[in-house]
N, C-alpha and C positions, 0 to 999 in steps of 0.2 A: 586605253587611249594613249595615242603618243603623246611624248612629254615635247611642250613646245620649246622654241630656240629661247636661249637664255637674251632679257633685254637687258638695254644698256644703264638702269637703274638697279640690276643683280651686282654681287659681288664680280661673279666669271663675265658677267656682260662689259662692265668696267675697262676690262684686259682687252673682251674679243673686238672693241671698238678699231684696236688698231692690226687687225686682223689684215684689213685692206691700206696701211701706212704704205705711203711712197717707199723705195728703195734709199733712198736718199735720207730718211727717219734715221732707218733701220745703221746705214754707214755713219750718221751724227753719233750713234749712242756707241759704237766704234769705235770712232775718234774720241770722243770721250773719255771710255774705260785708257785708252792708250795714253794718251795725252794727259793724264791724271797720275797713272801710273811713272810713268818718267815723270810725272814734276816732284815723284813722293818722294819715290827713288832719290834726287838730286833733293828734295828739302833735309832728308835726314841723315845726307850724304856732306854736303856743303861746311859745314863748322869743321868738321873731323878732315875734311878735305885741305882746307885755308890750315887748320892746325898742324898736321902733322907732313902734309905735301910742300907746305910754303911757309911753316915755321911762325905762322903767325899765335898771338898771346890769347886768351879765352874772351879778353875783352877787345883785343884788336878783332878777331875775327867774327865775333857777334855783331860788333859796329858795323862791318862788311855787310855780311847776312842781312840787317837790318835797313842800309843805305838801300840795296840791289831790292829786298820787297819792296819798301817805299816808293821806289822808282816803278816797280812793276804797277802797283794799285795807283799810281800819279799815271801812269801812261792807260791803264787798265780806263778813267775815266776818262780822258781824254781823245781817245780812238771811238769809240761808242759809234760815232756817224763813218765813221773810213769805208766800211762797206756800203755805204752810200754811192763814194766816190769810184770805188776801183772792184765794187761786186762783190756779193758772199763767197761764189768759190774763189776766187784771187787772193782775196782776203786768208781762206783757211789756208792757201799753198803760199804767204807771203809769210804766213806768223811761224810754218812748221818750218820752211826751208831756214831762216833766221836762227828759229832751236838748234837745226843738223848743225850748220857753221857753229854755233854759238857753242854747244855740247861739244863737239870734235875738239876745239879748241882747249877748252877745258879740259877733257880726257887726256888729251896729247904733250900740252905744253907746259914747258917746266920753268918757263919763263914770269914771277909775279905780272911785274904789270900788265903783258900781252894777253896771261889767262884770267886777266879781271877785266881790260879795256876792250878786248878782243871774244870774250870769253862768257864771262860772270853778266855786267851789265848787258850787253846784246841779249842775252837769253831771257832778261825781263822782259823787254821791249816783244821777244817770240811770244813768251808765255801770256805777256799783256793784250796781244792781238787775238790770243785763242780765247781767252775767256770771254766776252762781250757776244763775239762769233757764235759761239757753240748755243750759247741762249737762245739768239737770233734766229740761228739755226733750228733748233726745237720747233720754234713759233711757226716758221717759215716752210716748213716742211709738214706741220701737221696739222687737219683739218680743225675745226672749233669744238667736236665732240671727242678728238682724238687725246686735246694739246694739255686736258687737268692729267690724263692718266702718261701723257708722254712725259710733261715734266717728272712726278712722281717718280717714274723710270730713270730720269736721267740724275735725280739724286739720288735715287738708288747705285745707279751705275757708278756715280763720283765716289760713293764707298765701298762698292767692291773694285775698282781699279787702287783704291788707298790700301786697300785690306792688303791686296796679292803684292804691292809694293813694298810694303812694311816684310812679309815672307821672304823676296829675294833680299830685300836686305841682308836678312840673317844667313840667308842660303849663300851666299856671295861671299861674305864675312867666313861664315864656317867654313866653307870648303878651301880658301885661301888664306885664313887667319888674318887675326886682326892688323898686325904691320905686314902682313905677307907679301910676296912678287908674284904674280901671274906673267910669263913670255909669251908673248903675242905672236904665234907664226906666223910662216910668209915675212913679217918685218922684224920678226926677230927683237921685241923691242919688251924690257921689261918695263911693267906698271904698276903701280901697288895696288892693294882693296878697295883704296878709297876710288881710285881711277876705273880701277876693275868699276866699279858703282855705277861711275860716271859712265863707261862705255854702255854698261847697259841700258841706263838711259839712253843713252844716242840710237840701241839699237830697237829701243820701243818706238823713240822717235820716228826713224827711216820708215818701219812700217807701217806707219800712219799714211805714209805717203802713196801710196800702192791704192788704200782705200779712197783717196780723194780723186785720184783719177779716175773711180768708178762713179761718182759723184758730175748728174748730168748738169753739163751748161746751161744757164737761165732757168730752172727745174725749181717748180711753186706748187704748192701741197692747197687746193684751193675747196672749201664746202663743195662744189662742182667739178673738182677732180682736179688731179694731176694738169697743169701746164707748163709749157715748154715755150719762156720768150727769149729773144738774146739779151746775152748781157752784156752791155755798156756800162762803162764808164762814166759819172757824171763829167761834162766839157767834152764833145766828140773832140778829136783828134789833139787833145793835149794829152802829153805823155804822164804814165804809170808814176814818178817820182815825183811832179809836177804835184800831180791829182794830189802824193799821201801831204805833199808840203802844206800845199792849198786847205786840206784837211785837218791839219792838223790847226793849222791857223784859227779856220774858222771852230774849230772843236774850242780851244783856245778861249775866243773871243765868246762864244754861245754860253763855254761855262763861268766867265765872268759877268755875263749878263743874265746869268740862271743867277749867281748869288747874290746880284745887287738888289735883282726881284724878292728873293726871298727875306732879306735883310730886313724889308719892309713888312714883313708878315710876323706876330707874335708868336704863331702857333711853331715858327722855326726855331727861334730858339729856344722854345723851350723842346721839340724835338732834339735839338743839338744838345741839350743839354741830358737828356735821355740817354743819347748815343757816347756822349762824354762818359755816361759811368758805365754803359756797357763795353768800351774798352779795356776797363778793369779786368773784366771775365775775358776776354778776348785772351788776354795773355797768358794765361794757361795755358790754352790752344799754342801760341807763338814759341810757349814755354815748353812745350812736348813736341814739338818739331825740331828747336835749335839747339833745347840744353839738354832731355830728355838721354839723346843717345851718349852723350858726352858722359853725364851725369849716374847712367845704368854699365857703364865701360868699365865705372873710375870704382863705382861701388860694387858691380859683382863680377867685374874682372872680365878680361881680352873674350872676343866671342856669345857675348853674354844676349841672350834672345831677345833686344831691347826692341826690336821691328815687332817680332810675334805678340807683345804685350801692348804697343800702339794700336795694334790691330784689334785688338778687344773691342776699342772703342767703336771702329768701322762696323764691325760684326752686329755688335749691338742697335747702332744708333738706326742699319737697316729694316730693323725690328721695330724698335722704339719708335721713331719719328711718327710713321703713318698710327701705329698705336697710341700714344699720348695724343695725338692729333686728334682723332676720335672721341676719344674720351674727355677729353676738355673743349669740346667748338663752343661748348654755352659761359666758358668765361673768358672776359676780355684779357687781350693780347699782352695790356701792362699785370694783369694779375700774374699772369702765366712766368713773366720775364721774372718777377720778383722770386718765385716759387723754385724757378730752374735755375736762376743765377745764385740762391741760397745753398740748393744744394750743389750746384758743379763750387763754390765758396769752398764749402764745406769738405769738400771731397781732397780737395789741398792739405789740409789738416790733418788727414788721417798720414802724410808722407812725415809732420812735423815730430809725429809720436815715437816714444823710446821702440827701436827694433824687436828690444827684450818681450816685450808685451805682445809679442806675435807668433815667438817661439812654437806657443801649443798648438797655435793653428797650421803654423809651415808644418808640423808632425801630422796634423789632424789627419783623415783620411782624403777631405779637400782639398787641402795645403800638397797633398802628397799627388794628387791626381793635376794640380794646376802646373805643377814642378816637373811632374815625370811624364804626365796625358797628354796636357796641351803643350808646355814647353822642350818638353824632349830633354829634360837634364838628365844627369846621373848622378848619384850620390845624395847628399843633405841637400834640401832644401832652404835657401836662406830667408828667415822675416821679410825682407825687402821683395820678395816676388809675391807673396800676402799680399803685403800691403800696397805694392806698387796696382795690384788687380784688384783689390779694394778701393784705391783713389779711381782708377782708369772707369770701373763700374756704377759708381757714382755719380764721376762727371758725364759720363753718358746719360745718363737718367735724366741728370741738369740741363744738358745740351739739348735732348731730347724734347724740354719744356721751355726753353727760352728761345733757344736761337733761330727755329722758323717763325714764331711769334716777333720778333725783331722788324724783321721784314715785312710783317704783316700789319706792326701796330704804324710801322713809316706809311706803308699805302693807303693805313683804313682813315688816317686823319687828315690826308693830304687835302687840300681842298680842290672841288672839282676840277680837273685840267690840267692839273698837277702831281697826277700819280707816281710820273716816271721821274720827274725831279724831287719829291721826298724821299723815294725808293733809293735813287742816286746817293743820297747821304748816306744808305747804311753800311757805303764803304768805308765811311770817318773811322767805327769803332775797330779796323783793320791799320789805320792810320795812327792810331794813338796808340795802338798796343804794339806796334812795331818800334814805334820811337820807344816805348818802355822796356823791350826785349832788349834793345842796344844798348840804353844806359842802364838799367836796374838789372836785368840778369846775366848780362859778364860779368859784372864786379861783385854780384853773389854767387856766381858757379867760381871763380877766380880762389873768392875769401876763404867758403865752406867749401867746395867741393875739389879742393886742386888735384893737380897730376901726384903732385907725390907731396908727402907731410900730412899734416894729421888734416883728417874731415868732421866737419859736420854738418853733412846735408841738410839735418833734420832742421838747423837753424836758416837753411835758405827757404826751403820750402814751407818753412812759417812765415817767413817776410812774403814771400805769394801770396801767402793764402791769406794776409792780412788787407794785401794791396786787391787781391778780389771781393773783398768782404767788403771795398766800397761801394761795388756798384749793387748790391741789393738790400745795402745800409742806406744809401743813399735814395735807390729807388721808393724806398718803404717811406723814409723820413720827410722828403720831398714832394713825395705825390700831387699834395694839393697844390703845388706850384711849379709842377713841371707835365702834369698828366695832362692829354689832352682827351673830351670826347672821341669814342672809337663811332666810325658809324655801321649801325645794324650790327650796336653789342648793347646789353645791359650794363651801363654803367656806372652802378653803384657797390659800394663796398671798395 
């Protein structure tokens, strides 16, 4: 008897739903992988960039770093309705062209303030347009039996474009050395590593662009199929710069009237109050992007595969998420936060511990396959690339169990009508651990970790892992005065 067509309740039925996806699906997860790719590129490029291009100090250039995300995740909520005003494709070709200038800028200029005023800040405002967009987009494009298994994809995607970024890191680095010069022909113009970085990114950016003009005008992914209406502009004949002004305004005025509403509602702060210690755990994250590469340079020297061990995490967490997912739906979303925020906690700790104590494993024969297999070294292998893939696999685990649960436990309690404005908050814990990056880890990668004189890392990465150990100290001790009912969770325990 033939075997019949797999349904869309099987495992493979899942995938074949988007079998029949718009064209327009297919170029979002595209732009995605690209557009993820150059912002990784440029996050673990940027400190090393301000340091050593522009002479700036561990803690002057963190403070940078941290101003310029701020501003991205401040602008990041406030554009949310812009494709309202001026259309989703306008919108994705307004936020990429912004990047090219903004990126060019940076690659090119040797000038401080031009490659920050001109350069650094503009590429938030790019980057802050594309993230809202790309969501948008998902939705937009994909039918209502498509859109669980699209998104699924498109986190998937956001980790394998982080994964191959973290790889040219090291690829770029190694093949030009860590201060090295790359000459640019045709213009004949020398650029260091760091710029080399920077071009790259600009040239992930550009072909972005290629894909969006395959990307059909007014194109809606509808339960009844594929349409095609025009796209307007909200205000017929007011112009493009007009619209983003007007928009902006009103983005503006909507999100001070989203928070005055909420002010009145108790279940908010104690949500805010939730999101307050999950900033804690955030920083880690902020902590492996800005001080990570700094910090892996100073301790295992010029060249050193500090991208290929960030990627750990990407590798894994593509695994993880949809697995831990699974296996925990039948406990609520604050249980899960405690459990994952404990262990990514914990996983800090292991960087705090004497080097000495890791000796027999960097020998082991896994120590020796982590060193020579995946990282491509030669010679000894040092403790710190141990223990560095000991913390990095842990916190995956952590991340794995808390951080879609985040977003999950803001929508499950929102009250009716309000999904998308408690959702909106779960950018705060992005916000507080950026301001913590700028003040608390320049002046601990500065103290313990300097360019030259004596280190002790192990004492920064204990003050971390102390300042994360609030948020699932807090969550645990707190509970009964900050948890709220989850709905359609058992909430006991």
């Amino acid at each position: 008897m033939a075997e019949s067509a797999p349904t869309t309740g099987s495992f493979l039925g899942k995938f074949l739903v988007l079998r029949n996806a718009s064209r327009e699906l297919w170029l979002t997860f595209v732009v995605k992988f690209l557009g993820v790719a150059a912002y990784k590129v440029t996050t673990l490029t940027l400190v090393l960039w301000l340091s050593y291009d522009f002479g700036y100090g561990d803690q002057e250039a963190l403070w940078l770093v941290a101003a310029w995300s701020l501003s991205m995740t401040v602008v990041t909520l406030l554009v949310g309705s812009l494709t309202d005003a001026i259309g989703l494709r306008r919108t994705f070709f307004l936020g990429v062209w912004i990047c090219v200038i903004a990126r060019a800028v940076m690659a090119f200029s040797t000038v401080r303030w031009l490659a920050l005023a001109a350069g650094l800040f503009p590429l938030a405002v790019g980057e802050a347009l594309g993230t809202p967009v790309l969501v948008a987009a998902v939705r937009h494009y994909s039918t209502t039996r498509q859109r669980s298994i699209a998104f699924s994809l498109f986190y998937t995607i956001m980790n394998l474009g982080f994964m191959v970024a973290a790889f040219v890191f090291d690829w770029v680095r190694e093949g030009i050395g860590e201060r090295g010069q790359l000459t640019l022909p045709l213009i004949r113009t020398d650029v260091s590593s760091y710029r080399t970085l920077l071009l790259v990114a600009l040239g992930i950016e550009v072909a972005i662009l290629p894909v969006l003009c395959l990307v059909r005008k007014g194109a809606a992914m509808t339960d009844e199929g594929l349409r095609i209406t025009p796209e307007t502009a909200r205000g017929p004949g007011v112009g493009l710069l007009h619209s983003i002004w007007r928009t902006v305004h009103e983005s503006v005025a909507a999100t001070i009237r989203l928070f005055g509403g909420l002010l009145r509602q108790s279940g908010f702060y104690r949500l805010l109050a939730f999101l307050l210690l999950i900033a804690f755990l955030k920083l880690i994250f902020m902590q492996m992007d800005y001080v990570f590469p700094k910090f892996g340079i100073r301790e295992l020297g010029e060249g050193a595969p500090v991208g290929r061990l960030v990627a750990i995490n990407n590798i894994l967490i593509v695994f993880l998420v949809p697995l831990v997912g699974a296996l925990t739906q039948r406990f609520t979303a604050y249980q899960m936060v405690i459990v994952g925020g404990a262990i990514s906690a914990v996983s800090v700790f292991v960087m705090a511990l004497p080097t000495a104590w890791f000796q027999a494993a960097a020998d082991s024969p896994p120590g020796q396959w982590i060193g020579h297999g995946y990282l491509g070294l030669t010679g000894a292998v040092h403790p710190w690339y141990v223990m560095i893939t000991l913390f990095v696999v842990l916190l995956s685990v952590g991340e794995a169990f808390y951080s879609p649960r985040v977003y999950e436990y803001a929508a499950s309690i929102a009250p009716k009508g309000q999904e998308a404005s408690y959702s909106a908050l779960s950018y705060v814990p992005f916000l507080l651990a950026k301001l913590l990056v700028g003040t608390v880890s320049g002046s601990l990668l500065a103290k313990y970790c300097p360019e030259e004189g004596v280190r002790r890392s192990g004492m920064m990465w204990l003050i971390v892992g102390l300042i994360a150990a609030v948020a699932p100290l807090g969550l645990f001790t707190l509970r009964r005065f900050i948890r709220v009912p989850e709905a359609g969770r058992d909430n006991d325990g």
